[in-house]
N, C-alpha and C positions, 0 to 999 in steps of 0.2 A: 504494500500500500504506500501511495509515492503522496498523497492529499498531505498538504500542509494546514495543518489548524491553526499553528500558533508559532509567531516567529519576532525572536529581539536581536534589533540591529542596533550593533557601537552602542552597547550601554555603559555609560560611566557611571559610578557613583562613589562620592566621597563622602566622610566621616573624618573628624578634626586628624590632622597628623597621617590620614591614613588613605591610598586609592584603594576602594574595595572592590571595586570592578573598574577594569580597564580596558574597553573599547571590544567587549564582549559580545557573541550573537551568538544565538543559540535559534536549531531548529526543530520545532515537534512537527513530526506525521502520525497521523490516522493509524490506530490498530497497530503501534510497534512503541517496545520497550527500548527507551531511551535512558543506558548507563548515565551514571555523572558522576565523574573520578577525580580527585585530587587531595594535595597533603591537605591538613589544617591547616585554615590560615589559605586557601589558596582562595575563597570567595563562595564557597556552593553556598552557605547559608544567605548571602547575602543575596546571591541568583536566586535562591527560592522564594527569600521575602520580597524578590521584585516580581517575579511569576504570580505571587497571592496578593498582590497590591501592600504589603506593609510595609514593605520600604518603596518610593519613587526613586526614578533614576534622576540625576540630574543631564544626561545625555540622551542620545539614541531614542528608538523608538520601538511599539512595541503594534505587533497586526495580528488580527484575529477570522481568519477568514480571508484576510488578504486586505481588511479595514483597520488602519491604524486607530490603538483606543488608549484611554487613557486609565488605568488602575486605580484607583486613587486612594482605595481601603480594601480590606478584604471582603464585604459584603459583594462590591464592585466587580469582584474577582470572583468568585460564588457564581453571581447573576450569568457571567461569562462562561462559567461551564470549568473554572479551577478549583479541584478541589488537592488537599491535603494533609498526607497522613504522618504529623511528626515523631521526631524520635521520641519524645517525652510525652504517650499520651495523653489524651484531653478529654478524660472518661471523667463523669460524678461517679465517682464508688458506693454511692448510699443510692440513687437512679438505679431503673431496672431497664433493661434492655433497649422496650421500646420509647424507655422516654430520653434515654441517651441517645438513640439514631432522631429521632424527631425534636430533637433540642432543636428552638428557633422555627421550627417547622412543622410544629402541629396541626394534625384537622381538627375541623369542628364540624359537629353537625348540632346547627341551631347556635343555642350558645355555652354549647357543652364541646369539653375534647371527643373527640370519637374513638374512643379507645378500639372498641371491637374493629373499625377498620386497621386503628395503627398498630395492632397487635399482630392481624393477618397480614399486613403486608410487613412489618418485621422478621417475622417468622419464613417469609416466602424468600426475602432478603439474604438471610444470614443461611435459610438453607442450600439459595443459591450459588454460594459460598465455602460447601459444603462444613457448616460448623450450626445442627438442629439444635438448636437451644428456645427452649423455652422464654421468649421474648418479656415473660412477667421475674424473670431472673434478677435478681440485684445484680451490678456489675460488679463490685467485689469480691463478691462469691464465685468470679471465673476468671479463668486464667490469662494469661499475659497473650497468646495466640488469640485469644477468642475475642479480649478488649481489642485487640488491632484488628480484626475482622468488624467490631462492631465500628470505630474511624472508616476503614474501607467502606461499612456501608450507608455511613454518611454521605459519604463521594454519589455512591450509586442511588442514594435517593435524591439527591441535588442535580440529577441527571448532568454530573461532570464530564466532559470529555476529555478534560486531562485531568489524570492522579500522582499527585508526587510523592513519593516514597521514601522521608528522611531514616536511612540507616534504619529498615523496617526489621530486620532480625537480629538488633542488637543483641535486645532478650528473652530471644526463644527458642527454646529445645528443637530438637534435628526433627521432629515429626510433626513441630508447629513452622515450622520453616517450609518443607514438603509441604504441607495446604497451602500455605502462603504464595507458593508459586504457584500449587493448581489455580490459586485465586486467581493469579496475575493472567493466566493463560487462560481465563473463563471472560476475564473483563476484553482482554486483547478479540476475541472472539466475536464482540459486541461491539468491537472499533472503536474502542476505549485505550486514549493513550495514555502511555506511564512512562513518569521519571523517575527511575531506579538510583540514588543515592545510597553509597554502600562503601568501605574501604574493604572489603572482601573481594579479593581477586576473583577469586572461583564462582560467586555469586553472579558476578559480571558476566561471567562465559557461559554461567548454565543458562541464566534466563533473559540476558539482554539482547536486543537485533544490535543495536550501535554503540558507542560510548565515546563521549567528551569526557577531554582531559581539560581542567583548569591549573594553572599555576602561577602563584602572584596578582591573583584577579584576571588574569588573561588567557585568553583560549587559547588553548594550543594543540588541539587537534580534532577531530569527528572523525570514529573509523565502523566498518560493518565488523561487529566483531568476529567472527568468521575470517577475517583478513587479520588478525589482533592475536600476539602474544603476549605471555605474561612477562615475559623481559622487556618488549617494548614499550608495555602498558606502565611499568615500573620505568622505566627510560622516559617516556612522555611527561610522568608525574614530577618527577625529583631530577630531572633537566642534566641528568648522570645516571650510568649503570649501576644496578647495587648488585656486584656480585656474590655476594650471601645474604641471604635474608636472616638466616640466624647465626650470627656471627661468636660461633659459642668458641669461650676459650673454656679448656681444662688446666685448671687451677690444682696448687700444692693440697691434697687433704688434709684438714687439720684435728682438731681432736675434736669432742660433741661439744657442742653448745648447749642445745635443749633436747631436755629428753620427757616426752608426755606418758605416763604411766596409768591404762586401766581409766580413761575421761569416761565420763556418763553424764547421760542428761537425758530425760527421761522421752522418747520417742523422737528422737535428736540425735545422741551419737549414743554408740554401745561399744564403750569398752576399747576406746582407741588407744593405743601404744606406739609409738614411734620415735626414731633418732634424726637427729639433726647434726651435719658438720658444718665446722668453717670451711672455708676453702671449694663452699658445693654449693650447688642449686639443688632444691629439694623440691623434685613437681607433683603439685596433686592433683591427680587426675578424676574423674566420672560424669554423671552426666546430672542434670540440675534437679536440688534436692538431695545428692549425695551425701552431704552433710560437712563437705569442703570448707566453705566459707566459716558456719558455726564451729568449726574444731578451730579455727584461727580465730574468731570470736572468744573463742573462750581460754582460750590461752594469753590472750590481751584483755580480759577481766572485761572486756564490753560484755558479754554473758557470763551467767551463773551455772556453774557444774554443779551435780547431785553429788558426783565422788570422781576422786583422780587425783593424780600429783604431775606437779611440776618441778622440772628441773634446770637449772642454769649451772653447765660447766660442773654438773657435777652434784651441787650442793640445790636439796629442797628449797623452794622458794613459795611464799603465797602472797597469789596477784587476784587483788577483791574487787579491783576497777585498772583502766585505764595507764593511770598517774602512777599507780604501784606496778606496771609493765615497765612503762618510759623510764621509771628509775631502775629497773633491772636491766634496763637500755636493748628494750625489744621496741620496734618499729613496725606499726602496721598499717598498709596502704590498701585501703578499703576499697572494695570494688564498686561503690559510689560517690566517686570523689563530689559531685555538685550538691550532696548533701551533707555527706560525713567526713569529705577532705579537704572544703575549703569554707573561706566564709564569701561568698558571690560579690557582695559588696562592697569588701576590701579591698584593700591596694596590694597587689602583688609584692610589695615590701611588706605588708603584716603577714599578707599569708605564710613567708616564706619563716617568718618565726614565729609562728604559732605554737610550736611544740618546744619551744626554748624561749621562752619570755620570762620563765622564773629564773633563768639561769643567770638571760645576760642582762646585769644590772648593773647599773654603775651606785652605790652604795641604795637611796633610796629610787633612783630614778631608771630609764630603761639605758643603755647605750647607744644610742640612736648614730652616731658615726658609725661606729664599727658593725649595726645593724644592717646600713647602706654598704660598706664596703662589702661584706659577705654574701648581700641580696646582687649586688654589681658579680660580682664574683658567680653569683648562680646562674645569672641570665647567662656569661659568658660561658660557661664550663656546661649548662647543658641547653646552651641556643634556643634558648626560650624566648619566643615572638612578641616581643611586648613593645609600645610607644616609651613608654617612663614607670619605672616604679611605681610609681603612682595611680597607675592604670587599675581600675577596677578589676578585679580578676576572672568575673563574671562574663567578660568581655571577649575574654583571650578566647580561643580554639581549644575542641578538646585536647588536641596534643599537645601544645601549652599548656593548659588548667591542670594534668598530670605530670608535665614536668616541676613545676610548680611546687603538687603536693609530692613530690620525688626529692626535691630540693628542700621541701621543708624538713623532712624526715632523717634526710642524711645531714645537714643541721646538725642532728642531735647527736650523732657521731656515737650511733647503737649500735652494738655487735648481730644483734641478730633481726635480721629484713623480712616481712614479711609481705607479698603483693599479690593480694587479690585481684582477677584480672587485671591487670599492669598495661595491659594494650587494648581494653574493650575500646569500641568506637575512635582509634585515632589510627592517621595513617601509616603508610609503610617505610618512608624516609624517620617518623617519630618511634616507630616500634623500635628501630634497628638505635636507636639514641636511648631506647627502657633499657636494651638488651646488653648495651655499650657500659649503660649504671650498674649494670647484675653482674657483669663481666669485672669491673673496678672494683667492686664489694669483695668479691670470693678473693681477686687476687691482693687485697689487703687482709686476709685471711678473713674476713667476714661469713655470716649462716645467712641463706638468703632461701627462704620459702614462697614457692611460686603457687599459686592456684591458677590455673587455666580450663577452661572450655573449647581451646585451640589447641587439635591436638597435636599439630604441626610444631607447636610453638613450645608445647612439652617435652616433645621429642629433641627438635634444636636445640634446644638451651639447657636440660635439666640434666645431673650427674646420677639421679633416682631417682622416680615414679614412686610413688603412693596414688595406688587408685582404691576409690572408696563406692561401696556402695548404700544407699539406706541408712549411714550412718554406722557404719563397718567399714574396717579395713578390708579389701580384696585381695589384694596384691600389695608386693613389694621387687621392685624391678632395677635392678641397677643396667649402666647405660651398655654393658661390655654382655651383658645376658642374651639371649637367643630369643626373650620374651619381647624385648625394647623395640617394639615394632605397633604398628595400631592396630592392628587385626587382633594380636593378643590385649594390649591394653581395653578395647573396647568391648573383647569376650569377657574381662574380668570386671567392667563397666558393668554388665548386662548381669555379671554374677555367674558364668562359667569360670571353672578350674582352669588354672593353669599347670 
């Protein structure tokens, strides 16, 4: 299908100190998945908020049908047939089904909602989609696939013709990803186009027809993917070859740092045991709801264990919160940095000492000199995209906003690292800059515990696997084993022997 819908010629737009887009054009056709690929920081946020009318460009121009229009807000953009599904959903969790697809868009019949129609045509919707849910459902009560099916069927009741797709499977399991594209492939069938937004390689090739590359706000290439490799795709992006993506060094092993003894928490983890060295990356592997995350929760006093012991370097330790980790100089990089790793409204100088504010004082006051040299010292040492210090941090890219909380943490100059997802949602040039931190750690003899959902990125980078399931240990894997492969890690995922 060659019909163009929708087309932006040389869009420029600025923001103080910054060109966000420069001299950009982008083209949608009818019925075809339209990739959009680039590091953090290279503008797709900014292209999309001009696509939905909530940013204006101050340049170029924007046709719809082949009629130049003017966006002006997102309702404007609605009317136009744009809709879109962001990375951060925009569900009421206390609303049921049908009154999250008909937010702003209810019927009435008389001077009543009409529920009995907006419940059957919800239901017709989300089955369309294949996800039957009972449309009188509270949205809470369903899972992270199904809330983004219910976004999707906004699009479909607002009869959009184009749907954009910010980084739609950030956070969702391999079997809510699978619907996700049957989805994509049900809407394209309907001559329904989509902008695919995604720093996953592989997602780009399964289900995209084209993809733009952006870098520095500027376009820098449209290709049919089918003509597209992923070295060139990575070469388009980062304007350089990255000739490994996981650039794993093997580090001296050094003696154990933390050792977890017998954890419990009651329908949570059962009875986890495990070792930790310096000088190693320790990856935990399974698939969501494993109990990954909670077993680093609770070994950083953010949760409460029923029973279990901890150990640092040997000797018992007990850590009742947070503050009694950091003083045992454990570091833990939450797999939600926008809620739990920074404060959004800060200044990239506070965030960056936020876990060392008690430390660095100069008798009653904070050290504000030697604050600035150290936060100077961050930007430089891990090339983090910012105007000034002073910059809101809320502002930066995710691949900034994680360097960030990366830079805060090693700050505190903890022995032992902890990083839950470390590279969810940012690109491929910033992954290889997480990987370059974990690499620097080990080889100052540091413990550096990785949780991943990538299992590419387990395998690259990690000296042992721990895969978990249900809140069980599965396995234990080191990297020189016949098992360090994914077909086994993902049998032991599943809960088959190895």
């Amino acid at each position: 299908m060659n019909e163009v819908i929708m087309e932006l010629k040389h869009i420029t737009k600025y923001f103080p100190g910054v060109v966000a887009l420069d001299d950009m054009s982008f083209t949608v056709r009818k019925g075809m998945v339209h990739g959009l690929i680039g590091e953090n920081g290279a503008g797709k946020s900014t292209l999309i908020k001009v696509f939905t009318g909530v940013n204006q460009p101050d340049k170029g121009e924007i046709y719809i049908d082949g009629k130049q229009v003017h966006l002006t807000d997102p309702m404007v953009a609605k009317r136009a047939g744009v809709g879109c599904v962001y990375q951060e959903l925009n569900i009421v969790q206390e609303l049921n089904v049908t009154d999250n697809l008909f937010i702003n868009m209810y019927e009435k019949k008389g001077a009543f909602l009409d529920y009995k129609k907006m419940h059957a045509r919800a239901k017709e919707i989300m089955e369309s989609m294949g996800q039957p849910v009972d449309p009188r459902t509270e949205c809470g009560k369903l899972g992270l696939g199904v809330q983004q099916t219910i976004e999707i069927g906004k699009s479909i009741l607002s009869e959009a013709r184009l749907v954009i797709m910010d980084e739609p499977t950030s956070s969702l399991s391999e079997s809510e990803v699978k619907q996700l594209f049957k989805t994509i492939d049900l809407l394209k069938e309907k001559g329904v186009s989509i902008i695919f937004v995604s720093h996953k390689l592989e997602e780009i090739f399964t289900c995209c027809d084209d993809v733009t590359v952006m870098r520095d706000g500027k376009w820098i290439s449209t290709t049919p993917v089918k003509d597209m490799t992923k070295d060139l795709l990575i070469s388009h992006m980062v304007g350089r070859s990255l000739d490994n993506l996981f650039p794993k060094v093997i580090a001296k092993k050094r003696g154990e740092m933390l050792r977890a003894e017998h954890l419990n928490s009651a329908g949570v983890l059962n009875d986890v045991s495990f070792k930790a060295y310096g000088g190693q990356i320790l990856g935990f592997a399974g698939l969501v709801g494993a109990g990954r995350t909670e077993t680093m929760r609770a070994i950083f006093g953010a949760d409460v264990l029923d029973s279990g012991d901890i150990y640092i370097e040997g000797q018992k330790v007990t850590i009742r919160n947070p503050k009694d980790a950091i003083g045992h100089k454990i570091a833990f990089l939450t797999e939600d940095r926008k809620k739990e790793g920074l404060i959004l409204i800060d200044s990239v100088l506070n965030n960056l000492h936020l876990a060392t504010i008690d430390r660095d004082r100069k008798g009653l006051f904070l050290d504000r000199s030697k604050h600035r040299q150290i936060a100077l010292e961050n930007v430089e040492t891990y090339r983090i995209k910012t105007p000034t210090l002073e910059t809101p941090s809320g502002t930066l890219s995710g691949g900034n906003q994680q360097k960030v909380v990366i830079g805060k943490w090693v700050n505190t100059d903890a022995d032992i690292f902890i990083f839950d997802e470390p590279t969810r949602g940012i690109d491929v040039a910033a992954k290889i800059d997480v990987y370059n931190v974990m690499n620097s750690l080990v080889e100052q003899g540091k413990c550096v515990i990785m949780v991943s959902s990538e299992l590419p990125e387990i395998l690259g980078m990690s000296d042992r696997v721990i895969v978990m399931r249900h809140g069980t240990i599965m396995a234990e894997i080191d990297r020189d084993s016949e098992h360090f492969n994914q077909e086994d890690i993902m049998k032991a995922a599943w809960g088959g022997k190895l």
